[in-house]
C-alpha angles and dihedrals in degrees: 000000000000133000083246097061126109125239091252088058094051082058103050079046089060094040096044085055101044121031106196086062106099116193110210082060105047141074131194134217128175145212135201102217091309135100085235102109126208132209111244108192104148146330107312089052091050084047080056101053094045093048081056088046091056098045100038093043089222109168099194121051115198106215109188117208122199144158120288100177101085110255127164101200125096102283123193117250115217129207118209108188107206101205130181091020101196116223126260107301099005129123105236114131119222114238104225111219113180119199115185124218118186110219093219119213109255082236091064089053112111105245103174098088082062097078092050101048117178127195114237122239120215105209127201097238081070093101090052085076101093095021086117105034116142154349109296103027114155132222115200097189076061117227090343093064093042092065097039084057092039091060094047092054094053096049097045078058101038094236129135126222141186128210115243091179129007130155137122098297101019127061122173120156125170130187115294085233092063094122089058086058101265104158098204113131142155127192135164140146136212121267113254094212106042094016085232117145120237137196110232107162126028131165106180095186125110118198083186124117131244082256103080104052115108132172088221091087114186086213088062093096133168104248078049088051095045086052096050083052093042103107087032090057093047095057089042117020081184097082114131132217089239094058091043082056100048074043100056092047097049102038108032101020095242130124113212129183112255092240077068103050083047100051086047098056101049085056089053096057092045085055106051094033108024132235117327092219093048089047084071098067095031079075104090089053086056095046089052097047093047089049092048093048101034104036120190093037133124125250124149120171113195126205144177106244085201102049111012105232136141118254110164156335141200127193133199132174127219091225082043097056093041093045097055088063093070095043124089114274092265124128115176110195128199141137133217131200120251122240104204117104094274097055115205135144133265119210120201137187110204131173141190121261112201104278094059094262128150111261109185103208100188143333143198146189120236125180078230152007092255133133091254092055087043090050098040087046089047097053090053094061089047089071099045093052094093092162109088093228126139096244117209114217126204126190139129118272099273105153096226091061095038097057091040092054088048103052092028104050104013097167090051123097119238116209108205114224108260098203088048079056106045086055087049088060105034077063090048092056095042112147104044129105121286106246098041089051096059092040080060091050096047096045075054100059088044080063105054090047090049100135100211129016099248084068099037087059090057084054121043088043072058089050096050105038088054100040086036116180096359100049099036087058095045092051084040084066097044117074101220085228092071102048111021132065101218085071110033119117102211141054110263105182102233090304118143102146140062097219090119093073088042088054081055100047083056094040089068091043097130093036091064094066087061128100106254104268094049087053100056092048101044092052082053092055083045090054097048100049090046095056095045090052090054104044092051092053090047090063098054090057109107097183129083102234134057108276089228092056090037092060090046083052089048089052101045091057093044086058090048104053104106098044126116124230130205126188123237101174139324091305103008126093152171113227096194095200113130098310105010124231135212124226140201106191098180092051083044086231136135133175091248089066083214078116089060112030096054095029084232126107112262128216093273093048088042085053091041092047093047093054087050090064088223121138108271095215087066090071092045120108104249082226087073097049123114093236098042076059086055095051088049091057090030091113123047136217100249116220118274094214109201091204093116104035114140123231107272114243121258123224094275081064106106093196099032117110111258122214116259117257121256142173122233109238111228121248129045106321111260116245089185142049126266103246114231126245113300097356111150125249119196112260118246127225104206108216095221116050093018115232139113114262147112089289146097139201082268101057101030121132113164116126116251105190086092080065099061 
């Protein structure tokens, strides 16, 4: 055919070349490399599709040939390919290929997949399809990439393969069914020059049926398993086997044991935060580049000479240190157990800014939870508090705490956790009914918020003729000082409870999966971004008092509205609300003794002060204003960059710091903290039988037959 050449002549053409054409009962349309098909009816059409030809350089023109009679049946469309068109006037003949494609009748469609429908799942293995593709390829991570790219390949298609050959400069491996006869095969060899790997043979063909492919792949290994894990680790070093499991199923289509996941894993964590024996000594670095970047800061690393081993460490930031100042007088103490391979405790001092925030104060890691860690640690904190405050310390009534308090800070006041207690006592009374027991501990807690003695007394006598032998030992035990307001001689702020250091010790959740190193200085990271979010919201407040108290404020005058004040004197007044109240706001005080008790004006002193006319910042604490919190996140925790680490010490090491022994408890290691004595656990419904217990669905084992 020429370029040159009619419509009627393109017919005869197709006629002449294919007899069972007939051309009074076919049309044509054409394509230039589309799928965009054009009508072609006569010349100037064909003129058309030449002139396209010239000006888009297209070597190949689809010409579509399909019935033109009518029929309704289902009619055979068929493709010419015109390759190599000549230009105007040349002499290149076209080379005619023809491609059938049936139209199918809608009847003859399989319907049945249509009433089981499932979604597709794009894996992510999806892009390990074409990692090996053809001769050439290049590597540039050299022979260990190959094979990295070779394993995915063959799990994202189910083979198996043996290496025939595979060192450091030479890589063959064939089909694990060779020796069946299957012919795939794939060899190739650095470059001497650039160390690049190249692929040199590769025969992509499997002669294998459908029945060898598996999704237990022995190439899913664990250190390829570790490497698949390897950013997740690194944002939560939590991570367990069994969720790497559920992960490799879902997300890469491969089922792996769990010895494996958890192998992997472990290799994971060694990779993205080191050894945890070497961490140890990695320490000092760590020591010298935090007191080079944050000066003025506190940082003391105990070993034994003779041994080597680590002992202890405290740690005190300077913005810590500063910001505590301007923080109520609070300290809640409490430590946590590590969950690394060494074990080990951390002990930690926080305190409340005045929006009610977390501010850790210091930390430290001990080898254990004793009255030597608690003293040494206390004494540390002794020597950080620059500010000459009476500091108040809460904590529950670990012994530890208790006798270091006692010896370290003898003049400070040492507020015993009343939930802690309440637990204690609920043991105590263990036995009794229920309901009793919990009308005991409640008339317990009324006694602890008693707001004078003369009140307490009624109460607690209450309290012991009620609760008779049991509770009358239990309170013989516990100083009223320590535990009830009435008594107390400080001013506590309203703050009863521990739970800040609990809300620490969860805080550092993930952290305290990390070798110790990598703890410190994660709770560092913690810290810093802590006090620079802060800071920067500070700055955007345009009001004078915490968001949190001012709301407290808000709502107290939105409860006293429609209370009405009468004046006593200058500073004295009668709130008549039901039942009415008398307060002193110049003494700060109401009969409510909320004033008192929280140092924060309660709802009768907001209304009184409000009738005064007087500015209601002026009876704030200053701890609650907006620019005393600025002062608290004024300094900020500098980086600690790692560019220039050396390289820990190993064993062989003799100077380097040795890991602390310790004994490996028996049993399966504990992820999670032995609750005390009486303290609650959310109830579970289990989905399948239906009650409240301590069950679910997976460890149910309640018979159902009685249901139905």
């Amino acid at each position: 055919m020429f370029q040159t050449s009619t419509y009627a002549q393109l017919l005869n053409k197709l006629v002449v070349r294919w007899s069972d054409l007939k051309p009074g009962k076919i049309g044509l349309s054409y394509s230039l490399e589309s799928d965009h098909f054009c009508m072609l009816l006569d010349d100037d059409d064909l003129d058309v599709m030449f002139d396209l030809v010239l000006s888009t350089g297209s070597k190949r023109v689809r010409v579509s040939v399909f019935d033109a009679g009518g029929s309704s049946s289902g009619c055979a469309k068929q493709e010419i390919c015109i390759d190599d068109v000549g230009i105007r006037g040349g002499q290149n003949l076209a080379i005619l290929r023809r491609d059938w494609k049936m139209d199918v009748d809608k009847e003859e469609i399989d319907l049945v997949p249509k009433f089981c429908v499932n979604k597709e799942t794009v894996l992510l293995s999806a892009g390990w399809r074409e990692l090996i593709r053809e001769v050439n390829q290049k590597f540039v991570g050299g022979v260990v990439e190959f094979r990295e790219a070779l394993a995915k390949f063959a799990i994202h298609h189910g083979f198996e393969y043996d290496f025939v050959k595979n060192d450091q400069e030479r890589v063959t491996a064939v089909c694990k069914r060779k020796t069946s006869g299957c012919p795939w095969i794939v060899h190739g060899r650095v470059d001497k020059l650039s160390r690049f790997f190249y692929i040199r043979h590769f025969n992509s063909v499997h002669d294998c049926d459908a029945s060898v492919l598996n999704v237990q792949h022995s190439r899913a290994s664990s250190s390829f398993i570790g490497k698949l894990v390897l950013d997740e680790i690194r944002s939560r070093p939590s991570k367990r086997p069994i969720d790497v499991l559920g992960d490799m199923k879902r997300l890469y289509g491969m089922s792996v044991s769990y010895k494996r996941a958890w192998t992997g894993v472990e290799k994971s964590k060694a990779d993205v935060f080191g050894d945890y024996s070497t961490s140890f000594d990695e320490l000092r670095w760590c020591v010298e580049a935090a007191k080079s970047s944050n000066p003025d800061s506190v940082f003391d690393i105990e070993f034994d000479h003779e041994t080597k081993r680590f002992v202890r460490m405290f740690v005190a930031f300077r913005a810590s240190i500063y910001g505590f100042n301007y923080c109520r007088p609070l300290l809640f103490l409490d430590g946590t157990f590590l969950k690394a391979r060494h074990k080990g405790c951390l002990l930690a001092a926080s305190a409340k800014d005045g929006n009610k925030g977390l501010f850790p104060v210091c930390f430290a890691i001990v080898d254990a939870e004793t009255n030597v860690s608690w003293s040494w640690f206390l004494g540390k904190l002794r020597d950080i508090l620059t500010n000459e405050r009476d500091v108040v310390f809460i904590s529950d009534r670990n012994d530890g705490i208790v006798n270091g308090v006692a010896n370290i800070f003898p003049q400070s006041p040492h507020s015993y956790c009343l939930y802690h207690l309440k637990m204690n006592l609920r043991h105590c009374l263990s036995g009794l009914k229920s309901g009793f027991k919990e009308h005991l501990v409640n008339l317990f807690s009324l006694c602890a918020y008693a707001p004078n003695e003369r009140m307490f007394d009624d109460l607690i006598s209450d309290l012991k003729r009620q609760g008779k032998g049991r509770v009358v030992t239990f309170l013989s035990r516990l100083p009223k000082e320590h535990w009830a307001y009435a008594f107390f001689p400080a001013k506590r702020y309203g703050e009863m409870w521990s739970n800040l250091a609990e809300c620490f010790n969860s805080w550092i959740q993930e952290e305290r999966h990390l070798p110790v190193t990598q703890l410190v200085d994660g709770i560092r990271v913690k810290m810093m971004e802590k006090i620079a979010e802060r800071s920067q919201l500070a700055r955007k407040w345009n009001f004078s008092i915490c968001p949190n108290m001012n709301k407290e404020l808000e709502n107290s005058f939105q409860i006293s509205k429609s209370w009405v004040v009468k004046r006593s004197s200058t500073d004295i007044f009668e709130v008549f609300c039901d039942p009415s109240v008398m307060v002193n706001i110049a003494d700060q005080t109401c009969s409510c003794s909320d004033w008192q008790f929280r140092s924060f004006p309660c709802c009768h002193a907001v209304c009184a002060i409000y009738y005064s006319g007087k500015d209601l910042k002026s009876y704030i604490d200053p701890y609650y204003l907006v620019e005393t919190y600025r002062e608290v996140y004024s300094l900020p925790i500098y980086p600690i960059p790692t560019l220039w680490k050396p390289v820990a010490g190993g064993s062989e090491d003799k100077d380097s710091i040795l890991p602390p022994l310790s004994r490996k408890p028996a049993g399966r290691p504990r992820k999670k903290r032995v609750r005390s004595n009486g303290e609650k656990i959310r109830p579970i419904k289990c989905s399948r039988c239906g009650k409240v217990g301590r069950h679910n669905k997976k460890s149910c084992k309640e018979d159902l037959r009685d249901a139905y």
